[in-house]
Backbone as a chain_set.jsonl record, in Angstrom:
{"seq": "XXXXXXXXXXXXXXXXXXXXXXXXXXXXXXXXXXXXXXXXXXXXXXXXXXXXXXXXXXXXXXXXXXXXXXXXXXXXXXXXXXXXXXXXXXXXXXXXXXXXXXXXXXXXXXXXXXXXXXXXXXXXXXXXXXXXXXXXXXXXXXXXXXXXXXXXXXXXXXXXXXX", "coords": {"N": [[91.689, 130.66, 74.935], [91.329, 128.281, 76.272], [90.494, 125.346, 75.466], [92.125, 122.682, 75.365], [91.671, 120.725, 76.927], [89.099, 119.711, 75.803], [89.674, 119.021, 72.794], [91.619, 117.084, 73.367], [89.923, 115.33, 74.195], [88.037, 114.763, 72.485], [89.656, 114.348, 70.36], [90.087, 111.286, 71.733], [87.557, 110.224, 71.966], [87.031, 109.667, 69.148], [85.849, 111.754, 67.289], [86.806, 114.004, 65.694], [86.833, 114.115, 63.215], [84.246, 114.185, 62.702], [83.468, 116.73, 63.675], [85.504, 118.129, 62.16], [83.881, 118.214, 59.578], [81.736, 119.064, 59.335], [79.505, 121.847, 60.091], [79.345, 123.332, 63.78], [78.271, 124.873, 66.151], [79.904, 125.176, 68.997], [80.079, 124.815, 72.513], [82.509, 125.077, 74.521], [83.083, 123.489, 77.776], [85.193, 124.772, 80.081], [88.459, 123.915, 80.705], [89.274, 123.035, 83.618], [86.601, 122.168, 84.063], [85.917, 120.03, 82.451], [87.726, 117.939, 83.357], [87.064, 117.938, 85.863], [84.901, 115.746, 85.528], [86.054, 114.331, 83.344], [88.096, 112.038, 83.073], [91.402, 111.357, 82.428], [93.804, 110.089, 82.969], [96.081, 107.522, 83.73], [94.741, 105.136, 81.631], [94.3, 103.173, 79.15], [94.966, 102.604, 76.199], [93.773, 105.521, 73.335], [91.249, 104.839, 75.415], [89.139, 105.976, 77.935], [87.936, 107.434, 80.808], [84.555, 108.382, 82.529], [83.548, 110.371, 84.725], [81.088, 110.162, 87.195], [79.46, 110.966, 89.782], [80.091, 108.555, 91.653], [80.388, 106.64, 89.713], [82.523, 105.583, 87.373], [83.034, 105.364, 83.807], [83.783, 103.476, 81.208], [83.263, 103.916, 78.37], [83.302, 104.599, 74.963], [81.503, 105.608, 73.936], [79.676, 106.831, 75.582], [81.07, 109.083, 76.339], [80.809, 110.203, 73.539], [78.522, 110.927, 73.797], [78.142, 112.809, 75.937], [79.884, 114.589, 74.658], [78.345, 115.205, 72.164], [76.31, 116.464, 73.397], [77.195, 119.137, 73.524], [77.467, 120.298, 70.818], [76.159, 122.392, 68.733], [74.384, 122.023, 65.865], [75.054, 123.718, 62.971], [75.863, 127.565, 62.854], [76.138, 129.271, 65.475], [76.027, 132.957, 66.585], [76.462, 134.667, 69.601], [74.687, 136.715, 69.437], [72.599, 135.803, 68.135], [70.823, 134.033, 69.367], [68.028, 133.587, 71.659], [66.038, 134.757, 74.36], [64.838, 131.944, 76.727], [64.702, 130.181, 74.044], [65.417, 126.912, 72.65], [66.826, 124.797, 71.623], [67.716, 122.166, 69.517], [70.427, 119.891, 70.228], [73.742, 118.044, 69.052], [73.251, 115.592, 70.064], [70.452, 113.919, 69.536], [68.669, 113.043, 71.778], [69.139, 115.303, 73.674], [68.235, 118.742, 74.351], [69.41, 122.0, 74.522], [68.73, 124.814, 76.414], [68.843, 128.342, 75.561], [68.95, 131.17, 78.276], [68.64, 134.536, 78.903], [69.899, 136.709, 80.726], [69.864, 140.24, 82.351], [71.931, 141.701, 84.223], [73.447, 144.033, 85.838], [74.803, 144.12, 83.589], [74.989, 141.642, 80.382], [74.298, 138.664, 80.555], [74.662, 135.163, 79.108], [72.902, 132.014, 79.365], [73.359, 128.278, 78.887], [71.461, 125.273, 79.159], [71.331, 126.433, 81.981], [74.02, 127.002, 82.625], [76.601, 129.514, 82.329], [77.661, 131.016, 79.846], [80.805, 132.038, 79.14], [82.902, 133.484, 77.504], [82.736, 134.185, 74.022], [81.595, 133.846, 70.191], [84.169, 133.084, 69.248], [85.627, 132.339, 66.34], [85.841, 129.391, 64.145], [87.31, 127.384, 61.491], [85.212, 125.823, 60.668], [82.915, 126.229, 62.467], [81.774, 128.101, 65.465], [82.656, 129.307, 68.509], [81.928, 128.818, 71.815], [83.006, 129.834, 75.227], [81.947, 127.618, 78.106], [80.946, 127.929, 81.528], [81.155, 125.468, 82.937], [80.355, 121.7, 82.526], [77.529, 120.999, 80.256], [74.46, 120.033, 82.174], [72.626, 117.581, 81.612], [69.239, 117.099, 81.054], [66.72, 115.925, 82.251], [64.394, 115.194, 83.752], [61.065, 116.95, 83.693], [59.9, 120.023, 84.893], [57.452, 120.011, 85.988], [57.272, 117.327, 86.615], [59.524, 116.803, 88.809], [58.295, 118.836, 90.493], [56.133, 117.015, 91.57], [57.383, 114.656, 92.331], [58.68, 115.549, 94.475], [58.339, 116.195, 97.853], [58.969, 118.064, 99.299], [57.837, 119.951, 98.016], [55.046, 119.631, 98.455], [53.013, 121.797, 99.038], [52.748, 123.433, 96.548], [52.197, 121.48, 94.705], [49.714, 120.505, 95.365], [48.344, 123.437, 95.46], [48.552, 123.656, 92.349], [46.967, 121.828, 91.642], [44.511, 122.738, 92.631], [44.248, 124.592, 90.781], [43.917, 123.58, 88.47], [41.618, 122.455, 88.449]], "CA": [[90.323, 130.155, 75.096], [91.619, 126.663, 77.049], [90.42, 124.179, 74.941], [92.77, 121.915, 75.213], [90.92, 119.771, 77.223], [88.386, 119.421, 74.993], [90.4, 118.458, 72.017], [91.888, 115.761, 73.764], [88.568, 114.502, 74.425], [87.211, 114.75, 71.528], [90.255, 112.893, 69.31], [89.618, 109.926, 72.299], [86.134, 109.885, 71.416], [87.031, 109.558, 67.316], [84.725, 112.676, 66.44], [87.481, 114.781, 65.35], [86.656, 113.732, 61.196], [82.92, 114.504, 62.361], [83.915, 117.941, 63.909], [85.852, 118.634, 60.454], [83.395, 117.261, 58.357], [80.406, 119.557, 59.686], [79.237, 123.01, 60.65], [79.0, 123.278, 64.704], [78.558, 125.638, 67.424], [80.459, 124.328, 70.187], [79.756, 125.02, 73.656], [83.313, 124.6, 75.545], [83.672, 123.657, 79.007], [86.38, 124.858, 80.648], [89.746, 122.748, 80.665], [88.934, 122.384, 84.848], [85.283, 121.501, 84.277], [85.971, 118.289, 81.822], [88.909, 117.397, 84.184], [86.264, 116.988, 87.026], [83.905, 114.776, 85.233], [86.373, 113.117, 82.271], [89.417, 111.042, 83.617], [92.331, 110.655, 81.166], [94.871, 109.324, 83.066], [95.873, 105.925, 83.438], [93.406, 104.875, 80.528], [94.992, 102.119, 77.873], [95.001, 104.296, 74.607], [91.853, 105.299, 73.004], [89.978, 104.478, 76.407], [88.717, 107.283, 79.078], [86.791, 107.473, 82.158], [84.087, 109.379, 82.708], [83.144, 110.161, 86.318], [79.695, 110.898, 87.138], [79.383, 111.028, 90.905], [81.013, 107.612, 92.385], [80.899, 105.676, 88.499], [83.219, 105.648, 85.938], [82.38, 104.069, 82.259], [84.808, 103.145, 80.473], [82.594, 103.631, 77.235], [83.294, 105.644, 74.31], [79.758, 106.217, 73.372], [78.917, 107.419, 76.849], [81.738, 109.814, 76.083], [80.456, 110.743, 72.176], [76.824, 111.512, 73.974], [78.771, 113.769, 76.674], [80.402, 115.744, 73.76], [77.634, 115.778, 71.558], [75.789, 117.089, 74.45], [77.896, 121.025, 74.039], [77.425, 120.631, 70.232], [74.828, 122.434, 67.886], [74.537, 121.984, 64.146], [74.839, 125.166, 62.378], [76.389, 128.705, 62.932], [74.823, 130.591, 66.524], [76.828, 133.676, 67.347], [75.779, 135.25, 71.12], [73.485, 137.605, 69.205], [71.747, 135.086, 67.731], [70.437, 133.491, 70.664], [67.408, 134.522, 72.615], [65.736, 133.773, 75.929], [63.573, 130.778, 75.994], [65.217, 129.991, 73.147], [64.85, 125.835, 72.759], [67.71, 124.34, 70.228], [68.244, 120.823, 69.621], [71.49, 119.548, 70.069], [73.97, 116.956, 67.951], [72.79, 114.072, 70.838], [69.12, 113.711, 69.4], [67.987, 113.052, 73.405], [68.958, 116.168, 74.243], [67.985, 120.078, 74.162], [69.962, 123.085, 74.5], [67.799, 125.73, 76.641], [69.237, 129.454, 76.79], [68.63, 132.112, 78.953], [69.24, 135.751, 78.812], [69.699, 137.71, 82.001], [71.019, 141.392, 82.274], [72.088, 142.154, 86.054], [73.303, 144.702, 84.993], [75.492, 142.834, 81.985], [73.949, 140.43, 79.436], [74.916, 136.508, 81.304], [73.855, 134.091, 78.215], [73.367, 130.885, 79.569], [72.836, 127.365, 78.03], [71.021, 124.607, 80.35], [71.814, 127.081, 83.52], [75.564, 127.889, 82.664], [76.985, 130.456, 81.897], [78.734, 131.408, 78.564], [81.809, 132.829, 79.888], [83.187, 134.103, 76.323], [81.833, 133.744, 72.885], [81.765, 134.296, 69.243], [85.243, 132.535, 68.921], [85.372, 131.98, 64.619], [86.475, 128.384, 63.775], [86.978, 127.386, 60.265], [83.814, 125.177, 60.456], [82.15, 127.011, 63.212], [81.742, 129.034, 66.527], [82.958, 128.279, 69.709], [81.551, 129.272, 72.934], [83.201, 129.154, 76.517], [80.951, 127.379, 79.073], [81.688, 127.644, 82.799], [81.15, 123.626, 83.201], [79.976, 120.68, 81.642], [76.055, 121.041, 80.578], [73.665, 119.248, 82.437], [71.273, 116.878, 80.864], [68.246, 117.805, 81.482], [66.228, 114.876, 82.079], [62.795, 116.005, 83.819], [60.272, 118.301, 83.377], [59.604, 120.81, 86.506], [56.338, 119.061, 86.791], [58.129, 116.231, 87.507], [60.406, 117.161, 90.246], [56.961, 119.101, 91.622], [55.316, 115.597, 91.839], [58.389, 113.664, 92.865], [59.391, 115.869, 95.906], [57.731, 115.653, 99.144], [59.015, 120.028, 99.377], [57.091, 121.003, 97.046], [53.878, 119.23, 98.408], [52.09, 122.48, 98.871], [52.878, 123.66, 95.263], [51.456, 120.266, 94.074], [48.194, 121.083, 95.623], [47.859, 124.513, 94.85], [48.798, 123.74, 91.252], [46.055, 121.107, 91.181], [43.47, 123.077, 92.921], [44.313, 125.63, 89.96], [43.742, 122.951, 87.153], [40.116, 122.032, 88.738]], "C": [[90.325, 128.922, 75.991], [90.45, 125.462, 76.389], [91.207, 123.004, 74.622], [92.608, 120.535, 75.614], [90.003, 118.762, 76.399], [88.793, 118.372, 73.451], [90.889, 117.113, 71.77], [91.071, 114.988, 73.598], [87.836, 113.987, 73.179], [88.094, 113.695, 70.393], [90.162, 111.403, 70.619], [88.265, 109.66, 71.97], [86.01, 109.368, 70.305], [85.937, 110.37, 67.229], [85.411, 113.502, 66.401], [86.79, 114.862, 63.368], [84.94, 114.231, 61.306], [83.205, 116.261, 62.557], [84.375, 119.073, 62.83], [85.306, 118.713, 59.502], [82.091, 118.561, 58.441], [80.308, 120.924, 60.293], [78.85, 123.106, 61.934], [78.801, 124.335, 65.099], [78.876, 124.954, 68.687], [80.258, 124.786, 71.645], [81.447, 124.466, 74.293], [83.427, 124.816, 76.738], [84.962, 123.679, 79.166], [87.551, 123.909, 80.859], [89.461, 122.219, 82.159], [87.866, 121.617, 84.69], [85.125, 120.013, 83.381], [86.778, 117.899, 82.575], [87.659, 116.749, 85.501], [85.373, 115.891, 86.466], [84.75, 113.646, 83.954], [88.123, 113.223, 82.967], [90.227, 110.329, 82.74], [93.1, 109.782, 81.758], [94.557, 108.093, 83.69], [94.999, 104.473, 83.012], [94.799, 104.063, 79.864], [94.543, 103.427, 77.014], [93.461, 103.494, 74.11], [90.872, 104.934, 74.335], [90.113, 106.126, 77.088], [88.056, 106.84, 79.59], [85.88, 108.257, 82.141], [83.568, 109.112, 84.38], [81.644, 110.805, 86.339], [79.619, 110.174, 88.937], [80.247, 110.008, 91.18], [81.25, 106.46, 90.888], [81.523, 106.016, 87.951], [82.578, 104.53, 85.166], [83.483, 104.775, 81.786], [84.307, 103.051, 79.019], [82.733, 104.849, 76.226], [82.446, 106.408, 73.696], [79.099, 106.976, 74.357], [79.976, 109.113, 76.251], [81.415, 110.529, 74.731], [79.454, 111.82, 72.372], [77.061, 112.757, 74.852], [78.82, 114.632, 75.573], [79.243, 116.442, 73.024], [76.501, 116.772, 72.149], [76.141, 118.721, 74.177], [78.149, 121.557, 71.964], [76.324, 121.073, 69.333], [75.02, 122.177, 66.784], [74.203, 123.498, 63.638], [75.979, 126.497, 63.332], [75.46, 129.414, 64.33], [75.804, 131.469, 67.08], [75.919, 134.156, 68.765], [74.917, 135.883, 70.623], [72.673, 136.843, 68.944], [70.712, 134.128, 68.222], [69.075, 134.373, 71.441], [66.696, 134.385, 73.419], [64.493, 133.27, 75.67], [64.027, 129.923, 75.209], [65.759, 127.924, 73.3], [65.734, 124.976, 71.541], [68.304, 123.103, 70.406], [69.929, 120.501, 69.311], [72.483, 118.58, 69.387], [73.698, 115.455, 68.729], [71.32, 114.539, 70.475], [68.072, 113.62, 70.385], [67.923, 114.148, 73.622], [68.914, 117.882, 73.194], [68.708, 121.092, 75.164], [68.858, 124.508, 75.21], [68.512, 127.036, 77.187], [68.261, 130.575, 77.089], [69.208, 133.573, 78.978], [69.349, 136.717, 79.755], [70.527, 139.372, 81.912], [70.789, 141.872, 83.821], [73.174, 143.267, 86.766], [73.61, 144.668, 83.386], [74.779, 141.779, 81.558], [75.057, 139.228, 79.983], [73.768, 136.422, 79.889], [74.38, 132.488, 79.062], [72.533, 129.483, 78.749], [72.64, 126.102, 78.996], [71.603, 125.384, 81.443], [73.499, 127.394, 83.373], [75.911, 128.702, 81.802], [78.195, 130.389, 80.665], [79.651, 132.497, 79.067], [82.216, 133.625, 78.567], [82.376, 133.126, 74.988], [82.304, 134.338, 71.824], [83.437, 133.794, 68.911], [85.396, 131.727, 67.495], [86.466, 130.729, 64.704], [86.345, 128.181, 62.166], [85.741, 126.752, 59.756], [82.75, 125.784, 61.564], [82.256, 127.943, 64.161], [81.738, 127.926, 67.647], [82.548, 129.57, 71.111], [82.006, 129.03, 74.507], [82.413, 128.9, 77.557], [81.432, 127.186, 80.24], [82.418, 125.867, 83.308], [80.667, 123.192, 82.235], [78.407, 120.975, 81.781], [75.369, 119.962, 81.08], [72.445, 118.706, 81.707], [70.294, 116.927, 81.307], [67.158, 116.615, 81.413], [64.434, 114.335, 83.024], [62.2, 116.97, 83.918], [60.034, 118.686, 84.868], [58.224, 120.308, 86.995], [56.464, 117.715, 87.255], [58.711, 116.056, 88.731], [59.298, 117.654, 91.279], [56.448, 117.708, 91.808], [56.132, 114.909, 92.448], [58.696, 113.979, 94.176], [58.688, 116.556, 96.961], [58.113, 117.272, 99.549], [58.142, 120.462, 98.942], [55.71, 120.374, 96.998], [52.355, 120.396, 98.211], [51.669, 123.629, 96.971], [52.163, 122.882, 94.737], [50.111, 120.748, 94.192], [47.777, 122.155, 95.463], [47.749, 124.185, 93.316], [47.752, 123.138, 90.696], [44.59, 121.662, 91.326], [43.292, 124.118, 91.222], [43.964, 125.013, 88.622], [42.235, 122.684, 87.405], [39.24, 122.821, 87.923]], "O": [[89.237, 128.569, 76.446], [89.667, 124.855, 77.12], [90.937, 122.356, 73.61], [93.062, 119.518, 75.091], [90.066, 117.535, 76.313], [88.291, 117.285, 73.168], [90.812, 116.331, 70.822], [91.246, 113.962, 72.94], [87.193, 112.946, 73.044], [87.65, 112.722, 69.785], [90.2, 110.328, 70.02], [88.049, 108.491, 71.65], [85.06, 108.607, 70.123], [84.881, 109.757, 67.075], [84.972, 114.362, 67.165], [86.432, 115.824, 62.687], [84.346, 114.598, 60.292], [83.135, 116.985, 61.564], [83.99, 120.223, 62.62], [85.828, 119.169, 58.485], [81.59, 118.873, 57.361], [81.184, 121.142, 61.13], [77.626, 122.996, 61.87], [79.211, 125.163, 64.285], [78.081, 124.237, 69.294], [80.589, 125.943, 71.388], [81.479, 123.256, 74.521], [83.768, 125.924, 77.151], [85.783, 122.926, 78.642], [87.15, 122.866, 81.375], [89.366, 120.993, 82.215], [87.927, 120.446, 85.066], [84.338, 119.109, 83.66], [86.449, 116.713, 82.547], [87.464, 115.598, 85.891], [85.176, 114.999, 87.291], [84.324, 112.531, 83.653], [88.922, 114.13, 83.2], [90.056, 109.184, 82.321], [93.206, 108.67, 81.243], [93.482, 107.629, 84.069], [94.724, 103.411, 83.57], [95.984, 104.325, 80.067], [94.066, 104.556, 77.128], [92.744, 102.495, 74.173], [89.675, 104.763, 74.102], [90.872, 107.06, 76.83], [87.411, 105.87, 79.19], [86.286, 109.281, 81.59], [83.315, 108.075, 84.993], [81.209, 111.722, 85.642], [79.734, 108.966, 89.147], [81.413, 110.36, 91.0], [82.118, 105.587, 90.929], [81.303, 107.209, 87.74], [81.99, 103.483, 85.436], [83.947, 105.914, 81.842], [84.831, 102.168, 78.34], [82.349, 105.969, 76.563], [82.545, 107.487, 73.112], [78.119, 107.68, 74.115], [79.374, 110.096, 75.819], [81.822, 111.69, 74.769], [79.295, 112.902, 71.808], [76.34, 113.734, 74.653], [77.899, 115.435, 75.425], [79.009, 117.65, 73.05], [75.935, 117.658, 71.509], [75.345, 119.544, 74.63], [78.696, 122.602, 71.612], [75.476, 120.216, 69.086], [76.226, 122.042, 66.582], [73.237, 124.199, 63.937], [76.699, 126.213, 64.29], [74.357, 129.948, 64.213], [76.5, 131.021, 67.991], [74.711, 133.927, 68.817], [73.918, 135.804, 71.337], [71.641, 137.066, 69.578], [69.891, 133.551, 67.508], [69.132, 135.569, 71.727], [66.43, 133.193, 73.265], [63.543, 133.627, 74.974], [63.839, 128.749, 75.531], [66.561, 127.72, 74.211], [65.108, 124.561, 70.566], [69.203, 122.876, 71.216], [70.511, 120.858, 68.286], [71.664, 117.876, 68.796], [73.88, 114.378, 68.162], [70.915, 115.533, 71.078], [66.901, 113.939, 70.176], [66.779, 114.539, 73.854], [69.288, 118.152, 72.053], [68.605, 121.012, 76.388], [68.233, 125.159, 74.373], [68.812, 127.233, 78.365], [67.218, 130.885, 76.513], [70.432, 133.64, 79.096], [68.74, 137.75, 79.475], [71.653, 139.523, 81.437], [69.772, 142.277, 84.385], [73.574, 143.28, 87.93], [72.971, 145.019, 82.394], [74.047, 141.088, 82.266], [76.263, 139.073, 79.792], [72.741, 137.041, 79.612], [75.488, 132.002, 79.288], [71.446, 129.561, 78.175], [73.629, 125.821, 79.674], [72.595, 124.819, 81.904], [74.038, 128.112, 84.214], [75.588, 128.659, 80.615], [79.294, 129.834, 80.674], [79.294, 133.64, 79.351], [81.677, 134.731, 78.617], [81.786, 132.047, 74.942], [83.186, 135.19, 71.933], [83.87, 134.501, 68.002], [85.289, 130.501, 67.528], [87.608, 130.854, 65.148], [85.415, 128.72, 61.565], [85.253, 127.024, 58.659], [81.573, 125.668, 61.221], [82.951, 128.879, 63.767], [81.34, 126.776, 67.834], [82.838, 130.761, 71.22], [81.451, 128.102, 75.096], [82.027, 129.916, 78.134], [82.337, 126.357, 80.33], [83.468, 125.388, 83.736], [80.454, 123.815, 81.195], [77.882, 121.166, 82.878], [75.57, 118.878, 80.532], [71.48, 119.36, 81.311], [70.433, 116.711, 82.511], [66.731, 116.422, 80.275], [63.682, 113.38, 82.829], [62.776, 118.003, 84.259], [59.983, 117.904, 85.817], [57.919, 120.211, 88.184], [55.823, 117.154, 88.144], [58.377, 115.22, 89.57], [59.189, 117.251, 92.437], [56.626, 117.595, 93.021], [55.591, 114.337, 93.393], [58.952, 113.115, 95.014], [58.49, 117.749, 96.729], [57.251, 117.716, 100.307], [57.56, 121.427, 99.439], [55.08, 120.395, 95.941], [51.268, 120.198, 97.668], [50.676, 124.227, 96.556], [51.241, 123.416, 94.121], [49.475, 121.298, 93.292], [46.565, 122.132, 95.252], [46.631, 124.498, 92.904], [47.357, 123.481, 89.581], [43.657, 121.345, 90.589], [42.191, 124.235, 90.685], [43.724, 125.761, 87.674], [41.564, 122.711, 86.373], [38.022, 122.657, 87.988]]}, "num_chains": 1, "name": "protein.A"}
């Protein structure tokens, strides 16, 4: 499954005892896809990097909110899932949104990536492989329509359509 990445990450974080302690569904990115965005080496112990375009933080809470970011509370096998589908995650900020495409095969994805494998039985929950790290999802599409100077004629149709 390559979680090994993860693991790591997760006893540098200290939420291994929460992990144990609690019923999840885990969302794992790929051992490459935390490698591009979380930076172990040459860290003092207990520290990490996280990279997010040209910053690193050196913060273990930035790192908790990352993780908690790919975890749900409760039991969701792939069936259980269904498009649209709107599930709060163990970071209280954020939401979990999947999607169900069949092209000709069922893609489940969660914020836009793809669940590569699934249904993986842990003794406290289910584990899910995610291509990458999920993106936080941090405005609404009427947002980005209003914000971006592309999508001016969208704006104005959209408004003529609210009149």
């Amino acid at each position: 499954m390559g979680a090994v990445k993860l693991v790591s990450v997760v006893e540098k974080a200290g939420m291994t005892e929460s992990l144990h302690s609690f019923n999840y569904t885990i969302l794992c990115p790929e051992n490459s896809a935390l490698e591009s965005v979380v930076d172990e080496d040459n860290q003092a112990e207990n520290e990490i990097g996280i990279k997010f375009e040209r910053h690193r933080m050196k913060k273990k809470r930035m790192l908790h909110n990352l993780l908690a970011n790919h975890l749900i509370p409760g039991f969701y096998k792939l069936d259980d899932f269904s498009d649209g589908q709107v599930i709060a995650a163990e970071n209280s900020n954020s939401k979990i949104r999947v999607n169900i495409y069949y092209t000709p095969e069922k893609i489940v994805t969660a914020n836009c990536v793809p669940i590569l494998s699934g249904d993986h039985f842990a003794r406290n929950g289910i584990i899910h492989t995610v291509e990458k790290v999920l993106p936080i999802p941090t405005r609404t599409v009427a947002d980005i329509i209003a914000g971006d100077v592309q999508f001016s004629v969208l704006k104005r149709s959209k408004s003529s359509l609210l009149v």
